[in-house]
C-alpha positions in Angstrom: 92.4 132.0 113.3 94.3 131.3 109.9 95.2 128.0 108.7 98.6 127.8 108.5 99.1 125.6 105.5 96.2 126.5 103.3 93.7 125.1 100.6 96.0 123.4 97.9 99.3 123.3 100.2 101.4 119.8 100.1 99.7 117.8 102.5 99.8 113.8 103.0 96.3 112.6 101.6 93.9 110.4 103.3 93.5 106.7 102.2 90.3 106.6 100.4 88.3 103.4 99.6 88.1 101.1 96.6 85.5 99.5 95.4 84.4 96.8 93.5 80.9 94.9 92.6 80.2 91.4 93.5 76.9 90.2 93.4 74.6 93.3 93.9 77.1 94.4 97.1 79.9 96.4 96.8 83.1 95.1 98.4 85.3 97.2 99.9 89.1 96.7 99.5 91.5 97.9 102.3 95.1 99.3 101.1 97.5 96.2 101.8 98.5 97.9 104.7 95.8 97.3 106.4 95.9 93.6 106.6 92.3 94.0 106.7 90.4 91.4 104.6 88.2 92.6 101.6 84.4 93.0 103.3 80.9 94.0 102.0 80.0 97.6 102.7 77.7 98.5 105.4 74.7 101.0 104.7 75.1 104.0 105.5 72.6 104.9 108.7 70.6 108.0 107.7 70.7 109.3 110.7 74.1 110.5 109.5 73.3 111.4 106.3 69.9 113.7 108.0 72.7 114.9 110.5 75.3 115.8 107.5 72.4 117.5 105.6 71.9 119.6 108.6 75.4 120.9 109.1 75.5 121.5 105.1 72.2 123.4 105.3 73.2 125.2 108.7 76.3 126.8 107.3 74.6 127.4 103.6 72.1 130.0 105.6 74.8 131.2 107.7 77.6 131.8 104.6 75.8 131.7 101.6 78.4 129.2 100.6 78.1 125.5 99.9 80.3 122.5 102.0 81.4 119.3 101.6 81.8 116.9 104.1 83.6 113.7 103.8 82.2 110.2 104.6 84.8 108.1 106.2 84.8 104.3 107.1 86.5 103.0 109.9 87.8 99.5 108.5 88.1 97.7 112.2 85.0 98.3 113.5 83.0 98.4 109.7 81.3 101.7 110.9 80.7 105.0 109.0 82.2 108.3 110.3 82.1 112.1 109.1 84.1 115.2 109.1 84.6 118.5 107.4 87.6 118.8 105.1 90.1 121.3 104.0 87.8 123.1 101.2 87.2 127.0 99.3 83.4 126.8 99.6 81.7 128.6 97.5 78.0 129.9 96.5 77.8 127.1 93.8 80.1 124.3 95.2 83.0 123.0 97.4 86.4 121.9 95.7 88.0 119.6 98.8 91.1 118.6 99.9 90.8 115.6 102.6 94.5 115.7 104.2 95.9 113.6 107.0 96.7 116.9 109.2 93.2 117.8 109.6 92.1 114.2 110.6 94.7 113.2 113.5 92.4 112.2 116.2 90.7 109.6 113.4 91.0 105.9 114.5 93.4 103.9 112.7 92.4 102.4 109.4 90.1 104.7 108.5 89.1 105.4 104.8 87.6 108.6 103.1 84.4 106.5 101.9 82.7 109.2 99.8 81.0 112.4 100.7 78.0 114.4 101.4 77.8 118.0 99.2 75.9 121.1 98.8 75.7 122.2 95.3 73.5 124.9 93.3 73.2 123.4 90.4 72.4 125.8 86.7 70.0 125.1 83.9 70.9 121.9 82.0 73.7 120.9 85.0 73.5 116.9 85.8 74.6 116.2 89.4 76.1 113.0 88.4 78.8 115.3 86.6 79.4 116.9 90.2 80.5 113.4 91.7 84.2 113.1 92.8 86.3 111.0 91.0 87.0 108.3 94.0 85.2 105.2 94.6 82.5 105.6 97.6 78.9 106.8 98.6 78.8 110.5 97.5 75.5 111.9 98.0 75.0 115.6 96.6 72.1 118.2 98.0 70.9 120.0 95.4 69.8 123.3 97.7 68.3 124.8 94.6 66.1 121.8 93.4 63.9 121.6 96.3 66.7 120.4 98.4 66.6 117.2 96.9 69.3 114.5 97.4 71.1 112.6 94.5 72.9 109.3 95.4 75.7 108.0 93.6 77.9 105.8 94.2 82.2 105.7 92.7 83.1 102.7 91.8 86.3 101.6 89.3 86.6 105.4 88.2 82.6 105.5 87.1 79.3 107.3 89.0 76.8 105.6 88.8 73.2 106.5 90.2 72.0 104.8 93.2 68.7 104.4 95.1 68.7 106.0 98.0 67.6 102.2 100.3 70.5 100.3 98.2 72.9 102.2 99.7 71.2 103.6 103.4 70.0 102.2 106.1 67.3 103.7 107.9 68.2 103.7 111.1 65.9 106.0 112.5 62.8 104.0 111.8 64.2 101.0 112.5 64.6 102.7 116.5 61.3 103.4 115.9 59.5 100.2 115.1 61.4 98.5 117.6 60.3 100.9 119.6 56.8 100.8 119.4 55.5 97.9 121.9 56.7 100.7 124.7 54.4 104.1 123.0 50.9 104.4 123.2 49.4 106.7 120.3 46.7 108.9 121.9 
């Protein structure tokens, strides 16, 4: 079925994060309306990220067409979210359009915090240039350079490159080493 108001159309934009440095952390800045305090922002688990990078590669094979999927921060409970955006996805990239109308069931004080993107990338291309300009984690696939993941990180209208364990937490092996007094290896 057909979108009714379509890629582009007038739509009320999301509230997306701001950023700033303090310290080696980055803080993350509420809109006023909030009337949530300023707070450090948490890692993001990988277990979302693996997840997202699933999804992105799932409907790559099925479309031949690259997605973006938004990163999203719930400010109340300081937790990290996802969900797929208005976009035209196409063989090389996603332009995206995160709008209010497509997010209703999203808690209250939420944020776009960044994103997760499938790009082919040509000759000479530097995934940095392919980071939105919004502050956040924006991680970027590159599905035709070995599938390898670039992290970056918007802050105060800049990209800068980040290491992948400054900015996630990994989650998974953390279930897995407190895990391990209950597995025998055999």
């Amino acid at each position: 079925m057909s979108d009714p108001t379509p890629y582009g159309a007038a739509l009320t934009p999301l509230d997306q994060l701001c950023l700033t440095p303090l310290g080696g952390q980055l803080v993350v800045h509420p809109p006023a309306h909030y009337g949530i305090d300023p707070f450090i922002l948490p890692p993001l688990p990988k277990s979302l990220a693996d997840f997202l990078a699933q999804i992105c590669l799932q409907f790559y094979e099925d479309n031949k067409r690259c997605l973006t999927m938004l990163l999203m921060l719930d400010c109340d409970l300081r937790s990290w979210g996802s969900g797929i955006p208005r976009q035209r996805a196409g063989p090389d990239g996603a332009s995206w359009q995160p709008a209010k109308e497509d997010f209703s069931g999203a808690r209250p004080h939420t944020l776009v915090a960044g994103s997760f993107q499938t790009r082919n990338f040509m000759p000479g291309d530097n995934p940095k240039d392919a980071v939105p300009n919004t502050d956040g984690v924006h991680l970027i696939l590159a599905l035709n350079l070995d599938e390898t993941i670039h992290c970056f990180v918007g802050c105060g209208g800049k990209a800068l490159t980040a290491i992948a364990w400054q900015i996630i937490n990994n989650d998974v092996a953390m279930m897995i080493d407190a895990s391990m007094n209950r597995i025998t290896l055999v």
